[in-house]
C-alpha positions as CSV (number, residue, x, y, z in Angstrom):
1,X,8.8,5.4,-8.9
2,X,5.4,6.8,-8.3
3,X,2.7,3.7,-8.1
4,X,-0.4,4.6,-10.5
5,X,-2.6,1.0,-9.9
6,X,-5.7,3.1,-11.2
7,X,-8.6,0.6,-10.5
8,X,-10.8,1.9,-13.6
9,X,-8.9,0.6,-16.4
10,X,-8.7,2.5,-20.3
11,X,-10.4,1.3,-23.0
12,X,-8.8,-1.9,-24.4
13,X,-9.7,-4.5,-27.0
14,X,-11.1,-7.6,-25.9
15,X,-13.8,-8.8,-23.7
16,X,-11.0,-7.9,-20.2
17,X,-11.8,-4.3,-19.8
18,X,-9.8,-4.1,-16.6
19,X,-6.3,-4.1,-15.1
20,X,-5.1,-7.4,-14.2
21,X,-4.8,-7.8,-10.7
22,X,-0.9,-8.5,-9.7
23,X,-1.7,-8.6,-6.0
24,X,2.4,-7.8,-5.2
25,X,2.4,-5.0,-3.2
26,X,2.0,-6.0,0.0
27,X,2.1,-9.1,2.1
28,X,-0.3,-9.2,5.3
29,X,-0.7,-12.0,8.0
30,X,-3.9,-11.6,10.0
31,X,-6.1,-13.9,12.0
32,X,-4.8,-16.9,10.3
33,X,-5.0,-15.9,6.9
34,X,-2.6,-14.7,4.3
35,X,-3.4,-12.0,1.9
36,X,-1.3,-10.5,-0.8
37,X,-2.6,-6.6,-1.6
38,X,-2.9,-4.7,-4.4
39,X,-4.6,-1.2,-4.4
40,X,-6.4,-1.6,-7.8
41,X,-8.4,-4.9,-7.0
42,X,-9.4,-7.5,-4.5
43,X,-6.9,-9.5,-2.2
44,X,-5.6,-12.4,-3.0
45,X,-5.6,-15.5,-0.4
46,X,-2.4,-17.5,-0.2
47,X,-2.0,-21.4,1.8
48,X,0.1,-19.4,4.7
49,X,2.1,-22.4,4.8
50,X,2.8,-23.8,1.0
51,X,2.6,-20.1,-0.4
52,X,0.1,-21.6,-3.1
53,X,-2.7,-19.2,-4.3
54,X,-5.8,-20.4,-3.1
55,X,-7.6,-17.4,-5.5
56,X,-9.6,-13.6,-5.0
57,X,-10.9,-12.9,-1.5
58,X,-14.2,-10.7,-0.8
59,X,-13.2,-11.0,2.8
60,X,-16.4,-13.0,3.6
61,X,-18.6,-10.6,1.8
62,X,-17.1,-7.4,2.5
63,X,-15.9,-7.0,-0.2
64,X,-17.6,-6.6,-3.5
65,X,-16.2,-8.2,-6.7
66,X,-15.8,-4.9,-8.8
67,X,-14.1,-3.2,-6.0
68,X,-10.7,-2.4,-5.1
69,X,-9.0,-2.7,-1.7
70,X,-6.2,-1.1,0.3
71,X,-2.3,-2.0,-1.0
72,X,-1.2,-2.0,2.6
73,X,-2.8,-2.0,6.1
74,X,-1.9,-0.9,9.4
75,X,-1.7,-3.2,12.8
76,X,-3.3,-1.6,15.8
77,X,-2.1,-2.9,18.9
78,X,-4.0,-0.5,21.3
79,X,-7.4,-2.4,20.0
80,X,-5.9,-5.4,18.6
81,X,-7.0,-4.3,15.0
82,X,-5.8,-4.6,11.7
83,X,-6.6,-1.0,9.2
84,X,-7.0,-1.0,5.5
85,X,-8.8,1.5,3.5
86,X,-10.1,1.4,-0.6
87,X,-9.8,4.6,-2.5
88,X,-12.4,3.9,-5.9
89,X,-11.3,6.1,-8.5
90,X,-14.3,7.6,-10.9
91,X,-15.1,10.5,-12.8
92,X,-16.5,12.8,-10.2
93,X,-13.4,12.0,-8.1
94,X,-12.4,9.7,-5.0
95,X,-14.1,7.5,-2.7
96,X,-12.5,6.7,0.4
97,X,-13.3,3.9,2.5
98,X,-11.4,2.6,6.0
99,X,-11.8,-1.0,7.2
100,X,-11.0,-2.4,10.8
101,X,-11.0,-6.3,11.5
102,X,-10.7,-7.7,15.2
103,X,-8.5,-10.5,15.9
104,X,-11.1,-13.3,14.1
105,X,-11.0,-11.0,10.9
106,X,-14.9,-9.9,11.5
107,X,-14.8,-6.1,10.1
108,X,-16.0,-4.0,13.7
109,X,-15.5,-0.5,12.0
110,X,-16.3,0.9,8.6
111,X,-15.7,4.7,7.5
112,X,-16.6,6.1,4.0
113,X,-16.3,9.7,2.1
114,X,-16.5,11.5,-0.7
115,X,-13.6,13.1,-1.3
116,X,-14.0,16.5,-2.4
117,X,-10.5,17.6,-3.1
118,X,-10.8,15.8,-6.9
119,X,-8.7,12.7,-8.5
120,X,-6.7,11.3,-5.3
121,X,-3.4,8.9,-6.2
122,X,-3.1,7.3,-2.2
123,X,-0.5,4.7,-2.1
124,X,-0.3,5.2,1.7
125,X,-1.5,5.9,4.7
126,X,-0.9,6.1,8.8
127,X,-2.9,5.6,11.8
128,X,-3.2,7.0,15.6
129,X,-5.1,6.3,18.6
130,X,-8.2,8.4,17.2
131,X,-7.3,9.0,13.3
132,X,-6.1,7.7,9.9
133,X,-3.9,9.9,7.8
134,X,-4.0,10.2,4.1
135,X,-1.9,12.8,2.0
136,X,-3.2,13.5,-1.7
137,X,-1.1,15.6,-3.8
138,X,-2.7,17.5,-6.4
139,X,-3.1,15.8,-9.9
140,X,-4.2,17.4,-13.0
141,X,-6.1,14.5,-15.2
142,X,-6.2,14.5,-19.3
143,X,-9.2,12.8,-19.8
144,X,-9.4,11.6,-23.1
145,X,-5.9,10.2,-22.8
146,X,-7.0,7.9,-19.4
147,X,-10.1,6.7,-21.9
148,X,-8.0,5.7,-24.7
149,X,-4.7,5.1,-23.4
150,X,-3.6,1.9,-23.0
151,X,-1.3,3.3,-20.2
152,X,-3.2,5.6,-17.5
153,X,0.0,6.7,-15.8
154,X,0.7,9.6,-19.2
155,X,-2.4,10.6,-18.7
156,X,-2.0,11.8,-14.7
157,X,0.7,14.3,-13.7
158,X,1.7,15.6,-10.1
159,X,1.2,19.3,-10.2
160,X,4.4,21.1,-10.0
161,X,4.2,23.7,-7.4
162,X,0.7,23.1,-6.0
163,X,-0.2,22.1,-2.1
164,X,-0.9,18.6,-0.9
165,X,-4.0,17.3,1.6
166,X,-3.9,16.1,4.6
167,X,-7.2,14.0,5.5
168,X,-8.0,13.2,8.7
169,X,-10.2,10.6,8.9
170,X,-11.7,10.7,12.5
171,X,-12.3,6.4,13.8
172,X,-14.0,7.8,16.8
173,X,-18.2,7.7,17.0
174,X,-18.2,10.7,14.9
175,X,-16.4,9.2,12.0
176,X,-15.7,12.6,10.7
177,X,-13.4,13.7,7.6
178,X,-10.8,17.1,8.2
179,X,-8.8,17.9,5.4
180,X,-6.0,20.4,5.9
181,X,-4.3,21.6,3.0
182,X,-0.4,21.3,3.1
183,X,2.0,24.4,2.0
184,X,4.2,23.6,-0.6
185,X,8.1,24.1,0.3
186,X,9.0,23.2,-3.1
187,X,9.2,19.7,-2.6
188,X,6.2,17.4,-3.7
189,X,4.2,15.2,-1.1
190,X,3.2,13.1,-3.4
191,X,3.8,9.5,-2.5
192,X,4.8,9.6,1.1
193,X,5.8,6.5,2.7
194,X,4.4,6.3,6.5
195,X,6.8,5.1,8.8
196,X,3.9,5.8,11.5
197,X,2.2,8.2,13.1
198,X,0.8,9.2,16.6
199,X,-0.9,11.9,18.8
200,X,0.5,14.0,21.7
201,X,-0.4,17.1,23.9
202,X,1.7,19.6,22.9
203,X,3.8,21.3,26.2
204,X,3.5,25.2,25.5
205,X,-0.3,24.9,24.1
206,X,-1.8,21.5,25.3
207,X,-3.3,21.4,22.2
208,X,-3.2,17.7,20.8
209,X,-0.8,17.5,17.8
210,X,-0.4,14.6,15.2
211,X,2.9,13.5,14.3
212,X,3.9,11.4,11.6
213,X,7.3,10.7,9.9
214,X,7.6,9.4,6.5
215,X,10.0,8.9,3.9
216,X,9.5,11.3,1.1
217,X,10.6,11.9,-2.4
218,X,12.2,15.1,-3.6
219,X,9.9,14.9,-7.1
220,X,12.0,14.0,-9.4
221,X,11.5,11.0,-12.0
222,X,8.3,11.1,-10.8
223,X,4.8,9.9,-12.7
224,X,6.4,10.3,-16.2
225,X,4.5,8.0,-17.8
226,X,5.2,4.8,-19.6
227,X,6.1,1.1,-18.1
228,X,9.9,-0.6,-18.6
229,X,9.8,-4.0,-19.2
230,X,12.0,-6.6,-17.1
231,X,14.3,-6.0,-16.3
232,X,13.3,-2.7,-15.5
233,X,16.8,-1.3,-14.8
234,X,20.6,-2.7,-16.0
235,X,22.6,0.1,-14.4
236,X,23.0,2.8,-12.2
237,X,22.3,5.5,-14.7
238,X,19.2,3.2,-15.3
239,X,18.3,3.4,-12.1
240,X,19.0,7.0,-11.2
241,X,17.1,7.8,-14.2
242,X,13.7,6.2,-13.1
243,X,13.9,7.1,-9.6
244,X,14.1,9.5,-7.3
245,X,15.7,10.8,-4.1
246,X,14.7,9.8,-1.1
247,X,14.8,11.2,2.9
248,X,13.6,10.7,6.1
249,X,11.0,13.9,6.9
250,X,8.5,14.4,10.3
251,X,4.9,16.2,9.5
252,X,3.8,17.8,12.3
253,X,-0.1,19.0,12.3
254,X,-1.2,21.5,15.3
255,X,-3.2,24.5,15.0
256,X,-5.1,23.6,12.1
257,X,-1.6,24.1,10.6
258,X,0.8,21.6,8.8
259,X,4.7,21.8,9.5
260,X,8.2,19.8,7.8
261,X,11.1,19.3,8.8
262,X,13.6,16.6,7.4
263,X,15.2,14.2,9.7
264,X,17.9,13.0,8.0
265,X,19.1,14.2,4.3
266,X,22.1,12.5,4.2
267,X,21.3,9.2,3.3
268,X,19.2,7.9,0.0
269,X,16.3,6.3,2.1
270,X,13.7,3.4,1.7
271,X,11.5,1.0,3.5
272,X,10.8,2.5,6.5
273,X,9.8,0.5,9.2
274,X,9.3,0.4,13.1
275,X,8.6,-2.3,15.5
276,X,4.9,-3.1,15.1
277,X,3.9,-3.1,18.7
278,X,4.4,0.7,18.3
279,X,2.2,1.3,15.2
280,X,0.1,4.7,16.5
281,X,2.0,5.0,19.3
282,X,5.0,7.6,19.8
283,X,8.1,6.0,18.6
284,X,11.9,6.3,18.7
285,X,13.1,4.2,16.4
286,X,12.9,3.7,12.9
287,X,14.4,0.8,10.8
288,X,14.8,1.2,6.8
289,X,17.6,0.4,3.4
290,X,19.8,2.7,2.7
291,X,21.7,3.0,-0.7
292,X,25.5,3.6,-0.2
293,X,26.3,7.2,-2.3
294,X,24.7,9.0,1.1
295,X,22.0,11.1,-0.4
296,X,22.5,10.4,-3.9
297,X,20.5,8.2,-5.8
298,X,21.1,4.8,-5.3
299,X,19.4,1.6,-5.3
300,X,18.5,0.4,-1.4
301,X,21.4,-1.6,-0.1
302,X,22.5,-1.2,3.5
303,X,20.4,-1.3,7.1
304,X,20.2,2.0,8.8
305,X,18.2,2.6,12.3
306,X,17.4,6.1,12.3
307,X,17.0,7.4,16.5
308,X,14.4,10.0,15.7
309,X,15.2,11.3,19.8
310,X,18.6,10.9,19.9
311,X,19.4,12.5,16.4
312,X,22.0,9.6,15.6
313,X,21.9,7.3,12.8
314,X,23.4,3.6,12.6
315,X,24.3,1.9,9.3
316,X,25.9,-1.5,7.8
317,X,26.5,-2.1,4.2
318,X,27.3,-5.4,2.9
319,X,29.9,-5.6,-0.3
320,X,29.5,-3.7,-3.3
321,X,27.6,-6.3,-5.3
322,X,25.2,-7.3,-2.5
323,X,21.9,-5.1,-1.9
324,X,19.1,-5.4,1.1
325,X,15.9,-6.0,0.9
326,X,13.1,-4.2,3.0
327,X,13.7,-4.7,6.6
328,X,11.2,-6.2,8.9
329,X,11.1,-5.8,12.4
330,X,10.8,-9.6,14.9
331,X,10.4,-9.5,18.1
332,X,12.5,-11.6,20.4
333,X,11.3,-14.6,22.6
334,X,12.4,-14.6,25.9
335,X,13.0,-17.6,28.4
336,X,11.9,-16.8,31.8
337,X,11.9,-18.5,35.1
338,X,8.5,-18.5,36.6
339,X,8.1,-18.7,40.7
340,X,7.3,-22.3,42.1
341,X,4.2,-22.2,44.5
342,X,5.0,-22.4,47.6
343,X,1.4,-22.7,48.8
344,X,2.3,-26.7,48.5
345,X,5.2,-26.5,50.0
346,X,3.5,-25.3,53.2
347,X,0.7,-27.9,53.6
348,X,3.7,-30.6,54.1
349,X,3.7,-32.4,57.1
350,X,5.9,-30.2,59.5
351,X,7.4,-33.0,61.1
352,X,9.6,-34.0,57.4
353,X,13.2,-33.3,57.6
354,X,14.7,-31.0,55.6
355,X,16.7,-33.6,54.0
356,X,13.8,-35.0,52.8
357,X,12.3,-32.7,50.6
358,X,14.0,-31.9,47.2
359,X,13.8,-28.7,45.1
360,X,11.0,-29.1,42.5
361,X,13.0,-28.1,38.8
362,X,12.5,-24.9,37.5
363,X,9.7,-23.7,35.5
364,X,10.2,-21.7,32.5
365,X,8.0,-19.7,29.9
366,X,8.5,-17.7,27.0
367,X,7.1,-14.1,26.4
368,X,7.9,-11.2,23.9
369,X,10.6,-9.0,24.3
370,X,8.5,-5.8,24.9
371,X,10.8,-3.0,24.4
372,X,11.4,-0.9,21.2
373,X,14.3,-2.1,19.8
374,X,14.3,-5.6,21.8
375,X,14.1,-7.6,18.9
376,X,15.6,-8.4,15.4
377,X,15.6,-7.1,11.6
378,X,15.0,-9.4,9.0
379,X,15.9,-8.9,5.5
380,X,16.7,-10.1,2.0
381,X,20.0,-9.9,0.7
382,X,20.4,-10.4,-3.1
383,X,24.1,-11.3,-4.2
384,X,24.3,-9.5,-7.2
385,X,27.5,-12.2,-8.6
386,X,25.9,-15.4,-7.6
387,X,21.9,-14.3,-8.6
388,X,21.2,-16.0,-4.9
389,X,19.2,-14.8,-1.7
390,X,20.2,-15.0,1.7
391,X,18.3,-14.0,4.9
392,X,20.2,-11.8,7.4
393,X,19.0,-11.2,11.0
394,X,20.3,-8.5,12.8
395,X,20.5,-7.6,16.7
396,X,17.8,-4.4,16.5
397,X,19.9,-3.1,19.5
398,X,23.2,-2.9,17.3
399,X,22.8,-3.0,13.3
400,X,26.5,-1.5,12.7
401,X,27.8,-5.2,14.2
402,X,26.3,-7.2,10.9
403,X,24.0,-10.0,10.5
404,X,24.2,-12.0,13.4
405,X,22.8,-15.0,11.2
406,X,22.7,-15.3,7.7
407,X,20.7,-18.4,5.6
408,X,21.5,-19.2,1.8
409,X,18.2,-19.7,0.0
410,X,20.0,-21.4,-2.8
411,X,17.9,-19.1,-4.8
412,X,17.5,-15.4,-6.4
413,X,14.5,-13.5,-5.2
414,X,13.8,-10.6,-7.0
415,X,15.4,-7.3,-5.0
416,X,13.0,-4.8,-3.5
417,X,9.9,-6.5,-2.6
418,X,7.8,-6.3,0.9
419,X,7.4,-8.9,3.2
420,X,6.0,-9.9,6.4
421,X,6.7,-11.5,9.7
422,X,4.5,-13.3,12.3
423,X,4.8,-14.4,16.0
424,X,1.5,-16.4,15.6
425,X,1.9,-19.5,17.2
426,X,0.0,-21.4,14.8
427,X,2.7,-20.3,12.4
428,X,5.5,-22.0,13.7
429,X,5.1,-25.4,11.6
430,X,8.0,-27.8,11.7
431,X,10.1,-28.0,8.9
432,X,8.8,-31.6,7.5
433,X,5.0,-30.1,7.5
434,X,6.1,-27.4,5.3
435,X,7.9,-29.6,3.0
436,X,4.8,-31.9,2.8
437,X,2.3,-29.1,2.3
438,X,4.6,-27.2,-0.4
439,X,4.7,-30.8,-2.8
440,X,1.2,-31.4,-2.0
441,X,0.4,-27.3,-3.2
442,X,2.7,-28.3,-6.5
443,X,0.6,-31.0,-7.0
444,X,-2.6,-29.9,-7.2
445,X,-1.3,-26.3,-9.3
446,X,0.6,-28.8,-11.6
447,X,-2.8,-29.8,-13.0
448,X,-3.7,-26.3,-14.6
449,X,-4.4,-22.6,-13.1
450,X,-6.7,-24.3,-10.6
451,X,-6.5,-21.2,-8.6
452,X,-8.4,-19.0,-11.3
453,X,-11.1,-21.4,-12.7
454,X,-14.9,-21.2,-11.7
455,X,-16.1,-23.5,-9.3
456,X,-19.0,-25.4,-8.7
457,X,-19.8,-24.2,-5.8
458,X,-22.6,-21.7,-4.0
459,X,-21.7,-18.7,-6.5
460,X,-25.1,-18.2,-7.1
461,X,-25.7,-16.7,-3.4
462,X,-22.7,-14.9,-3.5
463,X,-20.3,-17.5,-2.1
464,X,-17.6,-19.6,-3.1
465,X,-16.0,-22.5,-1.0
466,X,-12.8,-19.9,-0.4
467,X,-15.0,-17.4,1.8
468,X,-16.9,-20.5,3.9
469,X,-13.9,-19.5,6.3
470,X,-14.8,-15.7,6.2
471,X,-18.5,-16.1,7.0
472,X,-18.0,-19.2,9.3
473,X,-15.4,-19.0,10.6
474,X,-16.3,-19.0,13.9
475,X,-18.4,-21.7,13.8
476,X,-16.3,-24.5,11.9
């Protein structure tokens, strides 16, 4: 339940003295490229059209190859900017480090501190206008058993009872750290799940506050130690057993002070997401799986859309044996009808009849639908009887009406992991190009594990032929 990726590995025999990079925790389109995340390592480039694994990215040198990288990122609409930070683990603590990449993926804003409130487990974070927003629960480390332990999670345990931190990681000129500790209401913060966050002038003080809602777990189940293997649950008890429960909470920080409240307890709560166009803005709604025992703990299986003004909640659950994946948020593309000139039309020669001229046809564009809930929700539906996938689109503006759509995949994908939609236009390929680009990627994998061999290439400077793109890219 609690993600422990720990990018120092233990000791272990063999020449591989690290943790093998799985690069499946998040999945991130940005300026043309496709990376898969992993907080304990580098990124992994994917062929954002054949899904193929084209191997290990340094992000054109960014990046070095001993160093982890963020397991999630953040879009920034305001600047056009996509966030990711790396937290490197060592003995004398935490290193914290934010990233920002403009549109051509050229990094336009580095931040790095030492973190001085010890061993920080971040699997998380949020951003606003001005800030990014870490919270670090306190962890008490055995450190014998993280050297000789071939599984570092038994060797880390949440503190029961003891106050989280709240960093505030300035992205301003001043690029300063706050850190604000968090009273403990005898719930954990340890692995909070940002929703998103934002800033706004509080009315009675005109002080700025920072708000930020996230989905947080009541403590249970979590960090105990020890990996299941697949599958890693069979049954409910299974599941209820390794997890934890789940709700929808809003942090407030004003004052120098940090305040909770919990937004919705009724409901066992996961995946929360918004639409994007409002990351680090102030939002309304928020999208997310439900399970279907309201706030017991269940595995994620319905759509909810939380009105964090209103105070209402709308849900739809499929059938029993059917379960949601994470939703994400599309926006819609609308047809308009754009104005004729009628500059033209007044240079005719004033002596032509009416009769004579004929209406030019309509012109028509398409644009974004830019309000909050404007678009659609995408998600995965496992059928737990058949072991096949569907997607299901849903009208954001009314989720209890059902899947407006629903595609058979004529395949099982695995429930519960993250995905990620784009509006790019050099995304929309035509189904016969992806066909022809999937058998030619099968092709060329078929002949061995092409995508993790050395290459001949210019290494020995530092650069392979996968980052020409990365330090080129503006030029080829």
């Amino acid at each position: 339940d609690f993600p422990m990726p720990l990018f120092r590995h233990h000791l272990r025999p063999g020449l591989n003295k690290r943790r093998k990079n799985t690069s499946n925790t998040r999945a991130i389109y940005w300026s043309k490229k496709l990376l898969s995340l992993w907080e304990g390592g580098l990124p992994y480039k994917l062929d954002s059209l054949a899904l193929s694994t084209e191997g290990r990215s340094q992000l054109g040198g960014i990046l070095l190859e001993t160093q982890p990288f963020s397991g999630t990122a953040k879009y920034d609409p305001a600047n056009a900017r996509m966030v990711f930070y790396a937290n490197q683990q060592d003995s004398a603590g935490s290193f914290l480090t934010l990233y920002e990449f403009n549109e051509k993926f050229r990094l336009v804003n580095k931040i790095e501190h030492r973190l001085k409130t010890g061993f920080a487990l971040l699997s998380d974070f949020g951003i606003t206008e001005s800030f990014a927003l870490f919270v670090q629960p306190e962890v008490a480390v055995n450190g014998m058993s993280y050297m000789v332990n071939k599984d570092p999670g038994t060797s880390l345990k949440v503190e029961a009872g003891s106050i989280a931190y709240l960093h505030l990681m300035s992205r301003d000129l001043d690029k300063t750290l706050t850190t604000i500790p968090i009273p403990h209401d005898g719930i954990s913060d340890a692995d909070l799940q940002f929703c998103n966050a934002y800033e706004e002038d509080a009315e009675d003080t005109g002080t700025k506050t920072i708000v930020f809602d996230v989905i947080r777990s009541d403590g249970t189940n979590t960090a105990k130690g020890g990996m299941k293997e697949w599958p890693w649950v069979a049954s409910l008890k299974d599941f209820q057993e390794s997890s934890s429960q789940k709700s929808l909470w809003r942090y407030r920080y004003r004052s120098g002070k940090v305040e909770k409240e919990c937004i919705d307890s009724t409901l066992q709560t996961s995946f929360g997401v918004i639409n994007p166009e409002f990351s680090g803005k102030k939002h309304r709604f928020i999208y997310a799986t439900v399970g279907a025992m309201g706030s017991e703990v269940a595995p994620p299986q319905g759509i909810a859309k939380f009105d964090v003004e209103g105070k209402t909640t709308e849900v739809w659950f499929p059938k029993e044996y059917e379960f949601c994946g994470e939703p994400v948020y599309a926006p819609r593309a609308v047809r308009t009808e754009v104005e004729n000139n009628t500059d033209d039309d007044n240079e005719k020669d004033i002596d032509n009849n009416e009769d004579d001229d004929e209406p030019s046809p309509p012109s028509y564009t398409t644009v974004l639908d830019t309000t909050e809930d404007g678009g659609y929700i995408i998600s995965v539906l496992l059928n737990g009887k058949t072991q096949e996938s569907h997607i299901l689109v849903f009208d954001a503006q009314s989720i209890t009406s059902g899947p407006i759509t629903q595609i058979s995949l004529g395949m099982g994908i695995p429930h519960g992991l993250h995905g990620c939609f784009t509006a790019a236009e050099e995304a929309t390929w035509p189904p016969d190009e992806i066909e022809r680009r999937t058998r030619l990627a099968d092709k060329i994998e078929s002949r061995g594990n092409r995508w993790n061999e050395v290459k001949s290439d210019f290494s020995g400077l530092g650069l392979r032929l996968d980052d020409f793109e990365e330090y080129f890219g503006d030029i080829l």
